[in-house]
C-alpha positions in Angstrom: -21.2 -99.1 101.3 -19.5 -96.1 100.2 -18.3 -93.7 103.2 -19.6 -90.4 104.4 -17.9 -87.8 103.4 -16.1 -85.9 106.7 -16.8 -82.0 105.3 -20.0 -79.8 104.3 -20.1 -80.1 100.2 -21.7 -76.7 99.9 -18.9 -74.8 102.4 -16.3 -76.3 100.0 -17.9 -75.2 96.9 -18.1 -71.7 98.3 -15.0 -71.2 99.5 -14.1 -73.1 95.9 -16.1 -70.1 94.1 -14.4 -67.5 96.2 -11.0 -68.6 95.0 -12.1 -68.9 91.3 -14.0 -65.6 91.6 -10.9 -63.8 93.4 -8.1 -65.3 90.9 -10.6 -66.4 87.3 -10.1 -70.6 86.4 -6.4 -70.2 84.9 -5.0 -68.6 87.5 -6.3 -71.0 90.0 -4.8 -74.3 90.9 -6.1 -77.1 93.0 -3.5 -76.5 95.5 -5.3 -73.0 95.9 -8.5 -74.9 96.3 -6.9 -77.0 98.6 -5.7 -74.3 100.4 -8.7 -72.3 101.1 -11.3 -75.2 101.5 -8.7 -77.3 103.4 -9.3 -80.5 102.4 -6.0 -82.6 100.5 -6.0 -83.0 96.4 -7.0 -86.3 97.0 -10.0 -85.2 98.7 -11.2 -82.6 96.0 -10.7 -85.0 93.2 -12.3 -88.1 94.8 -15.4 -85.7 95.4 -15.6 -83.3 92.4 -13.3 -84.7 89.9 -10.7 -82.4 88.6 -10.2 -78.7 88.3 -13.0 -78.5 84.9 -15.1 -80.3 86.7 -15.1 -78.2 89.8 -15.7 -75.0 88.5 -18.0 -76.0 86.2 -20.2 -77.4 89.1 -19.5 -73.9 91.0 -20.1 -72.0 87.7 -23.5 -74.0 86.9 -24.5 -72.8 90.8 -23.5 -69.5 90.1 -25.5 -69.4 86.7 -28.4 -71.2 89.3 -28.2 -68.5 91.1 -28.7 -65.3 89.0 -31.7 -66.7 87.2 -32.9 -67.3 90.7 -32.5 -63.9 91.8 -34.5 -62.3 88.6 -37.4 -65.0 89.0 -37.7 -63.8 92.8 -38.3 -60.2 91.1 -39.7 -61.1 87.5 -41.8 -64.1 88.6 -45.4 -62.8 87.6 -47.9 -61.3 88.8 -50.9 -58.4 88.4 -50.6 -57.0 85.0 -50.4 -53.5 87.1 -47.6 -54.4 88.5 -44.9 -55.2 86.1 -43.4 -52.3 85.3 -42.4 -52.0 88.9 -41.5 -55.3 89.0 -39.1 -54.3 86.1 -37.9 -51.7 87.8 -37.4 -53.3 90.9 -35.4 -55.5 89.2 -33.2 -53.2 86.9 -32.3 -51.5 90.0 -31.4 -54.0 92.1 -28.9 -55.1 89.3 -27.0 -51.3 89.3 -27.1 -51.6 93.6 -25.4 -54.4 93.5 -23.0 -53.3 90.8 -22.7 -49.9 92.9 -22.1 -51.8 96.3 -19.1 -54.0 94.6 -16.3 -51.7 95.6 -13.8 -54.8 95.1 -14.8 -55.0 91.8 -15.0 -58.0 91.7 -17.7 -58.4 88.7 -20.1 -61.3 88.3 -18.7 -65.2 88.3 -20.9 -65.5 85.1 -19.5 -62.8 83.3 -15.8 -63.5 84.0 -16.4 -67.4 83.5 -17.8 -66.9 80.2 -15.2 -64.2 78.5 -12.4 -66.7 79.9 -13.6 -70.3 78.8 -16.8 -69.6 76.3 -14.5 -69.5 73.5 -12.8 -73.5 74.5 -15.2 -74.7 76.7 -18.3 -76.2 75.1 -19.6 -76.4 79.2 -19.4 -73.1 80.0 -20.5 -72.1 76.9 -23.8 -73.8 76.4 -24.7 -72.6 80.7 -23.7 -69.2 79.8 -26.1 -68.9 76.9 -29.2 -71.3 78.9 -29.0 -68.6 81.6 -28.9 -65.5 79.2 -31.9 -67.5 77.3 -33.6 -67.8 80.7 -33.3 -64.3 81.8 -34.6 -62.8 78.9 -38.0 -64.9 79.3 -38.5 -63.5 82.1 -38.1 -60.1 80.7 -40.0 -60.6 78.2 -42.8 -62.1 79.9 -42.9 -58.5 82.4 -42.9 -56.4 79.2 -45.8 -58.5 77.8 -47.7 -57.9 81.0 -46.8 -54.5 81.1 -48.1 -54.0 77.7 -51.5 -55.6 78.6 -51.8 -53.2 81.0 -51.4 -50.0 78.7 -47.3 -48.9 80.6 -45.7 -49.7 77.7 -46.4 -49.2 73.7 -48.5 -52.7 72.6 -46.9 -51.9 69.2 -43.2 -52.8 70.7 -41.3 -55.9 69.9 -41.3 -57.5 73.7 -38.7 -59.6 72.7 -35.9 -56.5 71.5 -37.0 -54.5 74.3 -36.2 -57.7 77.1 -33.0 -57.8 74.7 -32.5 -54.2 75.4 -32.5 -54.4 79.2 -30.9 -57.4 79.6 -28.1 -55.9 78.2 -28.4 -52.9 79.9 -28.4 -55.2 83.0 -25.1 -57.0 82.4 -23.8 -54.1 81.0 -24.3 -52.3 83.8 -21.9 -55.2 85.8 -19.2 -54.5 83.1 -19.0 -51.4 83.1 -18.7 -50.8 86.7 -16.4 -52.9 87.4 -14.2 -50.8 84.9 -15.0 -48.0 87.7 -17.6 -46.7 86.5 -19.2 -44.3 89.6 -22.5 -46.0 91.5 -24.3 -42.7 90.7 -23.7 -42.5 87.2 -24.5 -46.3 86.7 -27.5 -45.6 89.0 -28.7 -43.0 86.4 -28.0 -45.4 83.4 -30.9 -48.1 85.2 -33.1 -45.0 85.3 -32.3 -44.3 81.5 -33.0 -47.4 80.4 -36.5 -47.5 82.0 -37.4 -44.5 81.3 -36.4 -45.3 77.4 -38.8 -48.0 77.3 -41.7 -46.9 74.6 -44.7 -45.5 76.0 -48.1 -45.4 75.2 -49.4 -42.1 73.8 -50.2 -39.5 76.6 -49.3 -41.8 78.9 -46.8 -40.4 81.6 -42.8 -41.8 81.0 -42.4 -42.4 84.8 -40.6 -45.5 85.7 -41.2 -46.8 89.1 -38.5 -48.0 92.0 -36.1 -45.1 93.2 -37.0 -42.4 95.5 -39.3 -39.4 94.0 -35.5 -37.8 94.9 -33.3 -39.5 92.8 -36.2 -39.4 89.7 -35.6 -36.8 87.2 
């Protein structure tokens, strides 16, 4: 019967994410790992296999994890309600781009412009997540079409292109230091750019009457 493992899997592939987020895959060794989760070589290798193996576990969470985030905003609903639910969403992405003042970016983009080129892993979760996101997009556009908020005549599927691209965009370029208010204002843009019906009011929902323009 094989032993228990003496340490909490998920604390050591969090603090294993931190150090691949904080220093990217090649510029983090196992003795790094080792280091911050505190467990020996031996230990991470018996457990996870080598250093390909463990990040692409912790990438694959991370990936996981984003397309768990839109689904808790883009998972359905009354018709009448998804183009807030868009908007709800778009914004959510630029606050958490505008609260990042490490700049420290998004696993999933930094994974995938390092390894997407070589690694056939990373590659393939990168583009299953991007696929994934844009359903969901696409499915809230749809809705909101039904409902009369945006054109019926629109191609759902280049307008969920659209915005997820403003969406990870959005990471990129604030973590080039962009400001939070101007990459506020680009969420607001891109909502408001999506086409309306005629005579109906271009008024996307999810920020303060304040901050709308």
């Amino acid at each position: 019967m094989p032993r228990p493992r003496a340490f909490d899997e998920r604390q050591v592939l969090d603090r294993a994410r931190e150090q691949f987020w904080a220093t990217g895959y090649a510029g983090t060794r196992m003795d790094d790992i080792a280091q911050a989760t505190g467990l020996g070589k031996g230990s991470l290798y018996g457990a996870f296999g080598d250093k390909s193996k463990l990040f692409h576990r912790v990438f694959g969470d991370w990936c996981t994890a984003v397309v768990d985030v839109a689904e808790g905003r883009l998972a359905g609903g009354p018709d009448a309600e998804a183009l807030a639910r868009l908007s709800e969403y778009v914004h959510l992405m630029a606050e958490n781009t505008a609260a990042d003042t490490e700049r420290r970016g998004c696993l999933l983009a930094k994974g995938a412009a390092e390894l997407a080129q070589h690694d056939p892993t990373v590659a393939g979760r990168s583009a299953e997540t991007m696929t994934a996101l844009l359903g969901l997009l696409r499915t809230e556009i749809s809705a909101a079409q039904r409902h009369g908020d945006i054109d019926s005549a629109a191609d759902p599927e280049r307008l969920a292109a659209l915005l997820l691209t403003v969406v990870r965009g959005i990471e990129a370029v604030g973590k080039a230091g962009l400001d939070p208010e101007t990459v506020r204002n680009v969420a607001d843009t891109a909502l408001a750019a999506l086409p309306r019906p005629e005579g109906r009011k271009h008024r996307a929902p999810g920020r303060s009457p304040a901050r709308e323009n």
